[in-house]
N, C-alpha and C positions, 0 to 999 in steps of 0.2 A: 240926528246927524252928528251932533258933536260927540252922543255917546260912541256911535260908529268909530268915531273917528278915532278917540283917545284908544278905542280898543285895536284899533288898526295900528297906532303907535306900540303900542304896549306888544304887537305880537312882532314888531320889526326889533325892539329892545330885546323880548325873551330871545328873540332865534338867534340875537350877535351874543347875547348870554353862553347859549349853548352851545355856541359854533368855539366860544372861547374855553368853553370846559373842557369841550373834546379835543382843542388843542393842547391844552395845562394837561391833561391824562396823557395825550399821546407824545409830550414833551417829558414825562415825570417817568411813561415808558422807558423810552429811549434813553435818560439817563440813565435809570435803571439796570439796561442791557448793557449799557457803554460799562457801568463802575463795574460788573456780575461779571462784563467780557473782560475787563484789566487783570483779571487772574487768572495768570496759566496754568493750565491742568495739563501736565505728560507726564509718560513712563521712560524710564532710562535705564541701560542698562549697567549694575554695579555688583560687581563683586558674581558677577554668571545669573544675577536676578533684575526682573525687570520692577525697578522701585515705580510706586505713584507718587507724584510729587505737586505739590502746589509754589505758585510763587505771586506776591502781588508786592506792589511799591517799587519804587525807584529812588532810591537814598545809597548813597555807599557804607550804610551803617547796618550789614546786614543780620537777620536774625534767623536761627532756626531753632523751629519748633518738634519736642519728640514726643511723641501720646504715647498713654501710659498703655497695660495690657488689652490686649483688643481691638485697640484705639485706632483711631482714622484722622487724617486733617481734619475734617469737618464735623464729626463726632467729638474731639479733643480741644479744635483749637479754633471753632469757627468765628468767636468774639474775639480775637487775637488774631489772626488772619484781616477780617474787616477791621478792627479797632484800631490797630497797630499799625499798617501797612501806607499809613500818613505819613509818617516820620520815619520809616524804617521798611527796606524790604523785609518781607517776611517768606521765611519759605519751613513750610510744613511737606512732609511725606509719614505714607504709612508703610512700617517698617513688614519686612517680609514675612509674608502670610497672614498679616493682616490687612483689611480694606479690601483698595483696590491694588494690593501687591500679592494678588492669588493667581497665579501659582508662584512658588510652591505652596503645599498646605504647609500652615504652621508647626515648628515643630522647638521643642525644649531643651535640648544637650546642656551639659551645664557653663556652656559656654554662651548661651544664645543674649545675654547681657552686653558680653564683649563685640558679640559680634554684630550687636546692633549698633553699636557705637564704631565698630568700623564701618559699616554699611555709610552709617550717617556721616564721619567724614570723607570716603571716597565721594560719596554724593554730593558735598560740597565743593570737593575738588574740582568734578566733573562738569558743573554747572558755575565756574568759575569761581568759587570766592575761596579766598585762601587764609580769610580774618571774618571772622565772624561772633556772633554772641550764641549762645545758647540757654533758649527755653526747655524746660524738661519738666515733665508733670510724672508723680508715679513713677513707674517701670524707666518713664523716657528719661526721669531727675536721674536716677540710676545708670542709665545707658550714657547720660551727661555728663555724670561724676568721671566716669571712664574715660570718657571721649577728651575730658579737661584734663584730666593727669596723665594721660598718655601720651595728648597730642597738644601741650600746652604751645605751641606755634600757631594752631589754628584759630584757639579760643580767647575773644577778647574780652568779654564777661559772661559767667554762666548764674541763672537760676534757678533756683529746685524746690518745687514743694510737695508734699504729699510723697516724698522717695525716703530710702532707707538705707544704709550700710551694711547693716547685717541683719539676722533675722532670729528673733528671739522668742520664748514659750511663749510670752502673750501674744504676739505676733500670730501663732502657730494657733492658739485656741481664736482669737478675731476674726480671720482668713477663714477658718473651717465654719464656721456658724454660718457662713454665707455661700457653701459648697453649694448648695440646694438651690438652682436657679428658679425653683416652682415656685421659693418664699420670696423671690426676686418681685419690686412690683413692677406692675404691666410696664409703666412709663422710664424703668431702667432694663427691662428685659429685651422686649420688642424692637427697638430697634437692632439691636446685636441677632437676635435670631431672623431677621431681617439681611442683614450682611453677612451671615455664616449659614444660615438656617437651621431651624427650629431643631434638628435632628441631630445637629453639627455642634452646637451650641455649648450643650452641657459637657460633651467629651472632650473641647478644646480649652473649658474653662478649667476643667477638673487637673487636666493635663499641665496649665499655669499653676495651679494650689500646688501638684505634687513636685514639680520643678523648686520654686518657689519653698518649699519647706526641707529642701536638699539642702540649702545651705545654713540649716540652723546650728550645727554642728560645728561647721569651718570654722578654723581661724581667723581665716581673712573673712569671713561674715558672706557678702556680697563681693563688699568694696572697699573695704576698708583701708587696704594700702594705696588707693587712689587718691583720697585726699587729700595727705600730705606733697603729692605733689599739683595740688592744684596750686598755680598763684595768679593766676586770673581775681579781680575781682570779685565777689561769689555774693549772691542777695540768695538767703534761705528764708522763706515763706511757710508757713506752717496756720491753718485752719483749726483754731481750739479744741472746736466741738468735731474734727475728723475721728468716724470712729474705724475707720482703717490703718493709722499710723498713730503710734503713742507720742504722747510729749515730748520722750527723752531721746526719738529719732532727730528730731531737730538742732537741738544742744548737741549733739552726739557729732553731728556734721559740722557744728557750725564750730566747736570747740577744735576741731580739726582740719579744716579749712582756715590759715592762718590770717587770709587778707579777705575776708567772712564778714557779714554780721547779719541780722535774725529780724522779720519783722511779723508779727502775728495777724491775725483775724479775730477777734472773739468768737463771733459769730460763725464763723468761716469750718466748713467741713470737707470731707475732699474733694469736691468740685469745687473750691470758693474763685477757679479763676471763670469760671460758667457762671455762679449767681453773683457773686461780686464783680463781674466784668469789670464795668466801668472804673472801679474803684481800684484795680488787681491790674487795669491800660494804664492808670494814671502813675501807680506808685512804680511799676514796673520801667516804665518811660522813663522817668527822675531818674531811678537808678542808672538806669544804661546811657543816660546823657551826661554822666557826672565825668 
């Protein structure tokens, strides 16, 4: 009997046990959805195109994010969206023709640098903020350098890594080795042939290279008379071991951005704001709270 009995305890313990897991789960849900639901996903329309945009946070210290070629919010800037959006709204979009900003298909003129950098400030406009910072990775630091010298009213600090000014032989031979999306591996491929598909993929990339190597020639490089009028604040970031952007892009920017200064990665290649997240939220914070 007493063995009965203890075991008769022992099944009214387990079952408030598990009456309580399944609560903790379906409490760990719901926050879950609640944090996943605090960021807005719409399209708006800017400039005759219907942009995708993200937005999370409630700070009036807002930030926007530009992803580099190809790029998407959340292909680009998903640790920065989540990370950042503590302290700072964040607001990410993918620039036209890529992501979910199709249609139109992508296309390259040699303007399409500037023009993403007007895309990006009427987007701001439009979505109210009239002071803001900007993140630029890549293509997007590029689109940012623009968007900071031309519309230095808008921009209250910008930073840049893995972007360039102008585009030089090395440049031209680096870029080309990596033409060939076959040599691509599966885990940097598949997702983009995923979002463009598999068919689409190599003709839209190839289409970047030869845009992209138009301006090896120019004068003005990319951007290069944008700089000097940036005076925004300017944090340039540079990943040691990136072997898509040389050394001397980073010096090159930061030597001409007057109120500039440079902080590296050792380790850091050109994703380092992907593998170094945490470390890429913290130093990036500091900066923009200064």
């Amino acid at each position: 009997m007493a063995a009965m009995g203890s075991f008769s305890n022992g099944s009214k313990v387990g079952n408030r046990l598990l009456k309580l897991r399944k609560a903790a789960r379906s409490l760990l849900i719901s926050r879950n959805f609640c944090e996943s639901s605090s960021i807005i996903s719409k399209k708006i329309d800017v400039n005759g195109v219907n942009l995708h945009y993200e937005v999370s946070g409630n700070s009036q210290h807002v930030i926007l994010c530009i992803p580099g070629a190809l790029g998407s919010t959340r292909s680009d800037f998903g640790p920065q969206i989540n990370g950042l959006s503590g302290k700072f709204t964040v607001v990410a979009f993918d620039p036209r023709g890529y992501g979910a900003s199709i249609p139109p298909q992508r296309d390259f003129p040699k303007t399409f640098y500037q023009r993403d950098a007007d895309d990006a400030a009427e987007l701001m406009l439009k979505l109210g903020f009239e002071k803001f910072s900007v993140l630029g990775w890549s293509d997007g630091g590029i689109a940012g350098m623009i968007l900071s010298g031309e519309r230095p009213e808008l921009v209250r600090k910008l930073v840049v890594w893995g972007a360039n000014a102008f585009v030089s032989q090395e440049d031209v031979d680096l870029i080309d080795k990596v033409r060939d999306l076959s040599k691509w591996s599966a885990k940097m491929r598949e997702p983009l042939e995923r979002m463009y598909g598999k068919e689409n993929l190599q003709g839209l990339w190839s289409s970047w290279i030869d845009a992209y190597f138009s301006f090896k020639d120019d004068d003005n490089g990319i951007c290069k008379d944008s700089l000097p009028k940036i005076n925004c604040p300017t944090l340039v970031i540079h990943g040691s071991k990136d072997p898509m952007v040389q050394g001397f892009h980073p010096e090159y920017i930061h030597k001409n951005i007057r109120n500039s200064k440079i902080e590296y990665f050792p380790e850091g290649k050109h994703n380092l704001h992907l593998r170094y997240h945490d470390e890429f939220n913290s130093i990036v914070t500091k900066f923009l709270n200064e």
